[in-house]
C-alpha positions as CSV (number, residue, x, y, z in Angstrom):
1,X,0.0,0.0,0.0
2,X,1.4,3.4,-0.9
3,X,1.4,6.0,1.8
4,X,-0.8,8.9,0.9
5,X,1.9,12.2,0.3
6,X,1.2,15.8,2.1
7,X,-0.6,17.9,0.3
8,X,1.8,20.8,-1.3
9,X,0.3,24.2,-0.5
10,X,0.2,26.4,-3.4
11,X,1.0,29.7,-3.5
12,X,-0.3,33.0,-4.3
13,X,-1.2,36.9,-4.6
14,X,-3.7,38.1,-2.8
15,X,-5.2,41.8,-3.0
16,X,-7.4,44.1,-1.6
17,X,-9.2,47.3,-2.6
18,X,-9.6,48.9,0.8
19,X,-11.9,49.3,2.7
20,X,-13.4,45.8,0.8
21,X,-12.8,43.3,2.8
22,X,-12.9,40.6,-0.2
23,X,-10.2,39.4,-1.4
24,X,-8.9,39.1,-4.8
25,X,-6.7,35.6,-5.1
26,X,-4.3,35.3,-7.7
27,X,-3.1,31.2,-7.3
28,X,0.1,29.9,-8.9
29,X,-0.5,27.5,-11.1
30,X,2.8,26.1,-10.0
31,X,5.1,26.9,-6.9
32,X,8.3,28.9,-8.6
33,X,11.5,26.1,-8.3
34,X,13.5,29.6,-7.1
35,X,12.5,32.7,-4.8
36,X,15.7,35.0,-4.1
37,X,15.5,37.5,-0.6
38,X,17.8,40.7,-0.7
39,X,17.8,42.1,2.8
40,X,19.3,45.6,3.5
41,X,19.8,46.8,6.7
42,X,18.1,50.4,7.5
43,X,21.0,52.1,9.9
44,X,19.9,55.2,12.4
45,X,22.9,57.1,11.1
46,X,23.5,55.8,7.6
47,X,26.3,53.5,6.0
48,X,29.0,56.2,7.6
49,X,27.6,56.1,11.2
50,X,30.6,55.8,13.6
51,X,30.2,55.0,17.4
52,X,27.4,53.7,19.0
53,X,25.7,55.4,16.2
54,X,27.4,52.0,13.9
55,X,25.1,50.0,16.1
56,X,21.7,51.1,16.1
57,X,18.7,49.9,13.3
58,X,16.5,52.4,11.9
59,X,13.6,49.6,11.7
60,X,13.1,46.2,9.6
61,X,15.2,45.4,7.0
62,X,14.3,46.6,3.5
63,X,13.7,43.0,1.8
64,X,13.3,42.3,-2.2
65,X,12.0,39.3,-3.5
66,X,12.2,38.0,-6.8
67,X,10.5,35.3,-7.9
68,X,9.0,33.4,-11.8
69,X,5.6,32.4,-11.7
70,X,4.8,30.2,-15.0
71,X,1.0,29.4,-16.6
72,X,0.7,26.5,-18.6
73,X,-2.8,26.3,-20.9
74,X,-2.2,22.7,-21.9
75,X,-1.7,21.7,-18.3
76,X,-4.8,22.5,-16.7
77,X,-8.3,24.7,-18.0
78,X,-6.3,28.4,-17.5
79,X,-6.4,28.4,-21.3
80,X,-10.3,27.9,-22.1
81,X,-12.4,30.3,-24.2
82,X,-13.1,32.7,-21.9
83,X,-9.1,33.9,-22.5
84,X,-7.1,31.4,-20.4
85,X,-3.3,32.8,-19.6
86,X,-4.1,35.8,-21.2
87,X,-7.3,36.2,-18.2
88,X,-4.5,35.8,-15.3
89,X,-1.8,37.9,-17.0
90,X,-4.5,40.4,-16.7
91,X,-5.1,39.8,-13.3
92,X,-1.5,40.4,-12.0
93,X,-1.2,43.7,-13.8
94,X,-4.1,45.1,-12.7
95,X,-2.2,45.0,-9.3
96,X,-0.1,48.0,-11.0
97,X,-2.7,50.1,-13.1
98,X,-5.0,52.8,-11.4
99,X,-8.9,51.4,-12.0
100,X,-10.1,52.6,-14.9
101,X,-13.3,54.4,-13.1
102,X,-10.7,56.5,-11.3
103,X,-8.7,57.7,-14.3
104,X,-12.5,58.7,-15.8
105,X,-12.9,60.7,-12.3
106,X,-9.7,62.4,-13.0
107,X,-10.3,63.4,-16.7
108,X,-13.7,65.2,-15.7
109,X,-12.2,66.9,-13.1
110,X,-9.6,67.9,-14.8
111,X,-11.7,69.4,-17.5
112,X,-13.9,70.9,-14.7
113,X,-10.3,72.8,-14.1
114,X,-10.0,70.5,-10.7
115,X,-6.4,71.4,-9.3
116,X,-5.8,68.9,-6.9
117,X,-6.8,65.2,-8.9
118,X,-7.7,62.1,-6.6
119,X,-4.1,60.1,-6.7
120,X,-4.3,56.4,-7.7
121,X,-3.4,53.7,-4.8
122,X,-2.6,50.5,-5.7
123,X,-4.5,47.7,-3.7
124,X,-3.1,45.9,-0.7
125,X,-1.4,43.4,-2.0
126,X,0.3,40.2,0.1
127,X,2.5,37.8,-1.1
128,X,1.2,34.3,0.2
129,X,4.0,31.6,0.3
130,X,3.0,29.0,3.3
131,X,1.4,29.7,6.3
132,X,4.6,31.3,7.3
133,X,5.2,33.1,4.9
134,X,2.6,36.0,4.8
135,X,3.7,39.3,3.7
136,X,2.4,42.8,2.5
137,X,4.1,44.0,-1.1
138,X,4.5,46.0,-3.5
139,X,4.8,44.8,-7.0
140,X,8.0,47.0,-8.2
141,X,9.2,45.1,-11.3
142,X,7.2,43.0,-13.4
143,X,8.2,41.2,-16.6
144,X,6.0,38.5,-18.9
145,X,7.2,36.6,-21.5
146,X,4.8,34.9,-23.3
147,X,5.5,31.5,-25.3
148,X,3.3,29.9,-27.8
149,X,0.0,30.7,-29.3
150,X,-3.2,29.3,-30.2
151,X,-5.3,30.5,-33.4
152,X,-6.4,33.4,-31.9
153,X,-3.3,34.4,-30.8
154,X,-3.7,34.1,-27.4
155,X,-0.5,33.0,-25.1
156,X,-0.6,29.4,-24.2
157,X,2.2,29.5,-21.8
158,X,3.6,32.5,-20.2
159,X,6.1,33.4,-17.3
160,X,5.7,36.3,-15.2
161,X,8.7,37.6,-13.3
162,X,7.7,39.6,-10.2
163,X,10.3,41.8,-8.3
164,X,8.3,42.1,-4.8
165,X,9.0,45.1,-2.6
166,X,8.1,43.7,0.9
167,X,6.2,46.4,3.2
168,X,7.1,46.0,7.0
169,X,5.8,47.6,10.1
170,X,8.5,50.4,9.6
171,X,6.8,51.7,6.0
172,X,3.0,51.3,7.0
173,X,1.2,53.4,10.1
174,X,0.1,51.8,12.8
175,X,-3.7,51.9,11.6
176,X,-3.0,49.6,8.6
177,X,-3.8,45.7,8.4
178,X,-0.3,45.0,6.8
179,X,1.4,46.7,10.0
180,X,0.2,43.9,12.2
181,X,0.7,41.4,9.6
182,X,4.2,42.5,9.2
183,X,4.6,42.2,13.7
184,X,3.0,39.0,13.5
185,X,5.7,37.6,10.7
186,X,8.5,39.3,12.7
187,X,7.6,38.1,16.1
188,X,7.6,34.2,14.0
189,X,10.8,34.6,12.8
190,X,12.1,35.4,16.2
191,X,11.0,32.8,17.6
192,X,12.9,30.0,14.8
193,X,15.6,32.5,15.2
194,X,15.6,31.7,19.1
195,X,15.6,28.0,18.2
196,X,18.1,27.7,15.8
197,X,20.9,30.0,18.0
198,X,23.0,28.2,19.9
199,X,23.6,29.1,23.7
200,X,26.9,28.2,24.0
201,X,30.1,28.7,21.6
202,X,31.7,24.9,22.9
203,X,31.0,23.8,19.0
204,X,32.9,27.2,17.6
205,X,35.8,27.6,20.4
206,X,36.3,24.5,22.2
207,X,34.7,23.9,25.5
208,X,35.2,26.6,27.9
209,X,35.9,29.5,25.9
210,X,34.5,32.9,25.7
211,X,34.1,35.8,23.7
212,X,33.3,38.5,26.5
């Protein structure tokens, strides 16, 4: 009898048009094989901070993420009539265009000689990797490259390549959703992190040894 394998969570984008509680889900069709992290620490006094100055951090990290989502049509039913590939592309970059009833707004007012124009906001977006992995974002590079066509001339495969700014507790107010989602990932991570660190430096040193 062949043991039944865990079910691999898939992941996603998911976005919100404030104050709408309802969420728009983006799922990947498959989990990328890669996801790169760049961290960058955010020092009080800069990168030329000397003293105890050298020491202190301004707030969390800044942290990019880069990651390749693909979309297959022949694998699954993404590529059906109603526009397949071509329907999700459009759903990932409507997380970086202005709604189209807002640039309308904007145009009247503007011809009404309206100074000051309601600004476009992008939605609250998360980057769902895991149950662990939970994380507010914003979508700073985003590149498709689209493979194969049917009749119509619609993609059958494509891959998108995301280039995620994450958004921590240091770049949202207080009043925000992501601000506690962002306290509730960091105070996660230190947890691990307090698993993982060793107590003693016996297994660096030798037994007995010490640092301070």
């Amino acid at each position: 009898m062949t043991p039944l394998s865990p079910r691999t969570l898939r992941g996603a984008i998911v976005s919100f048009r404030l104050p709408n509680p309802i969420p728009n889900v983006i799922v990947f069709q498959y989990n990328p094989v890669t996801l790169t992290r760049t961290l960058e620490v955010r020092t009080a006094g800069g990168g030329d901070a000397a003293g105890e100055e050298a020491f202190r951090i301004a707030g969390a990290p800044n942290e990019t993420i880069k990651l390749d989502i693909e979309l297959d049509g022949a694998d699954s039913d993404v590529n059906d009539a109603s526009g397949g590939v071509q329907r999700q592309l459009a759903a990932l970059e409507m997380l970086i265009a202005p709604p189209t009833e807002l640039v309308i707004a904007n145009t009247i007012l503007a011809q009404m000689g309206t100074i000051e124009l309601i600004p476009p906001q992008a939605p609250f977006t998360l980057f769902v990797f895991g149950s662990q992995r939970i994380l507010p974002v914003r979508i700073a590079e985003f590149g498709v490259t689209e493979d194969e066509f049917e009749p119509g001339l619609r993609p059958i495969r494509a891959k998108v390549s995301l280039g995620l700014k994450v958004l921590t507790y240091s770049d949202l107010p207080f009043t925000h959703p992501g601000y506690q989602i962002s306290l509730a990932q960091q105070v996660a991570k230190e947890a691990m992190a307090r698993v993982a660190t060793a107590s003693s430096l016996d297994a660096v040193l030798g037994a007995g040894q010490r640092i301070l």
